[in-house]
N, C-alpha and C positions, 0 to 999 in steps of 0.2 A: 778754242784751243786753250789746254790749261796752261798755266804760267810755269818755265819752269822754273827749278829752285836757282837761291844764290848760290852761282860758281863765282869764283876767277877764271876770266880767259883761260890760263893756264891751264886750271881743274878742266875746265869746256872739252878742251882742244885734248888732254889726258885721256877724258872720259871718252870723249866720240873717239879718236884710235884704237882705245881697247875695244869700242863696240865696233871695230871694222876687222879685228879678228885681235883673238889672246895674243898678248903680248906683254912685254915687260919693258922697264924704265929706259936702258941702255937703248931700244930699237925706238923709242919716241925721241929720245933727245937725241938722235942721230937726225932725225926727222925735222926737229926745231932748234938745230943748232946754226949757228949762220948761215953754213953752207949747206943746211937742209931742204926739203922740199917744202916744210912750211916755216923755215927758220926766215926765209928770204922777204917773208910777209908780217913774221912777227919772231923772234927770237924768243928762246924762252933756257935760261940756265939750267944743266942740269939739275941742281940741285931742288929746283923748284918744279922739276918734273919728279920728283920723290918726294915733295911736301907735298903737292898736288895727289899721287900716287895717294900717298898715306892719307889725307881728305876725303879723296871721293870712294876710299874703302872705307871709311870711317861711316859713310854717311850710309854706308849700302848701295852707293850704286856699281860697285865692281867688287870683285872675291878672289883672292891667291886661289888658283888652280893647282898650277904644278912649279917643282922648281927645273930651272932647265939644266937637264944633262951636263956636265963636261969639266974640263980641267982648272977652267980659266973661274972666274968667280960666279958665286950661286946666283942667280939671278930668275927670282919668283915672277911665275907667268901670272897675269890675272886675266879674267873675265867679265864683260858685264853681266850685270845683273838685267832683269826683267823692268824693274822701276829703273835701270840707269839705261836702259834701251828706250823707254816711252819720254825719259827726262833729256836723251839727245835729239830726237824726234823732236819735242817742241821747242828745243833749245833752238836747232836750225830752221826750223820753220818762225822765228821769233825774229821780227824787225829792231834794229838797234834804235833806242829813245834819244841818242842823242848825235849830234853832226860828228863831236868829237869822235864818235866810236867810229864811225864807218871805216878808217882807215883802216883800225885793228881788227873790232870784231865781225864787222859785215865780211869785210874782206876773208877773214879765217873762215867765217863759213860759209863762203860762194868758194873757198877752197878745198875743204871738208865735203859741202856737195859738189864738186865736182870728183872729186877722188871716189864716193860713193856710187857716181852714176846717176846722180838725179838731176833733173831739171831746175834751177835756180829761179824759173819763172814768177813765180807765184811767192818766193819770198822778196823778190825786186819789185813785184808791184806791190805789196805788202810794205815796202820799205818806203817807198813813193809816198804812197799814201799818206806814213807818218811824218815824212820830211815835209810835204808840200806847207802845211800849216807853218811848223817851223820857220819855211822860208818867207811864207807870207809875213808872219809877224816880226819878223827882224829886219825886212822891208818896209814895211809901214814907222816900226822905230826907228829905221836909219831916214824916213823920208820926214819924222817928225823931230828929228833930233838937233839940238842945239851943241851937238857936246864937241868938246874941243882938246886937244894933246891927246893924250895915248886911249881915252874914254873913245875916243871917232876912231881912232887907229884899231882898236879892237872890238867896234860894231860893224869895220867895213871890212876889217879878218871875216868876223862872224858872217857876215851876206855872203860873200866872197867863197868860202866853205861851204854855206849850206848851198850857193847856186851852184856850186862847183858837186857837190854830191849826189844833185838832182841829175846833172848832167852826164855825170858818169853812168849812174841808173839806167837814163835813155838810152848810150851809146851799148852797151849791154843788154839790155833787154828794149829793145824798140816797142813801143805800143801799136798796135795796129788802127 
């Protein structure tokens, strides 16, 4: 799987909407605004769904199509592109590298494939995989560790997290 490029979650979550069908700024940040369907898991300001916008047309992975009809203000529909359709592809199929992320961006897109229709399967064991080492080695340093004040207060955040992520993992996707 190739890697895809650098986004911002923001850009991710922009990109993969428009490649679930043409749409424009106003119906994403309706989507990721608090009381959106993915605002709920991560909020995202409008304004940074229009910097985002203007990014991932920059970069090619989407194109203004058409502008949309009507009285109220103009609002330019885009489209993915070809390269931003194979760049959400392995975006979602891509394991997050770090514990911190899973809250945000595992989560966004076990939310994005679900809204899709696809199986999350194969990206939780996929996600597993990379956590398990993680958790191994920050176990071995919290069982080798001398450290004291807020150094042991934020190794045993960090075990705490990464056991907590694995767990989550299993309770969602059971292993057989």
């Amino acid at each position: 799987m190739s890697e895809p490029p650098s986004l911002s979650l923001a850009e991710w979550v922009v990109l993969t909407l428009v490649g679930e069908q043409p749409t424009h700024g106003f119906a994403v940040s309706v989507l990721t605004d608090h009381e959106g369907e993915l605002g709920r898991i991560w909020h995202i300001p409008r304004p940074a769904i229009y910097r985002a916008l203007g990014r991932v047309e920059a970069a090619g992975l989407i194109t203004p199509d058409a502008i949309e009809p009507g009285r109220g203000p103009q609002r330019t529909i885009y489209s993915i592109t070809p390269a931003g359709r194979a760049a959400v592809g392995a975006w979602l199929g891509t394991p997050v590298r770090h514990v911190r992320d899973v809250r945000s961006h595992l989560l966004m897109k076990l939310a994005l494939l679900d809204r899709a229709g696809h199986d999350p399967a194969g990206l939780l064991t996929r996600q597993r995989a990379v956590l398990e080492p993680i958790v191994a080695a920050i176990r071995a340093e919290s069982a080798a560790s001398e450290r004291k004040g807020f150094d042991a207060t934020l190794l045993a955040w960090r075990l705490a997290t990464a056991d907590a992520a694995i767990s989550f993992i299993d309770d969602v996707n059971p292993r057989p």
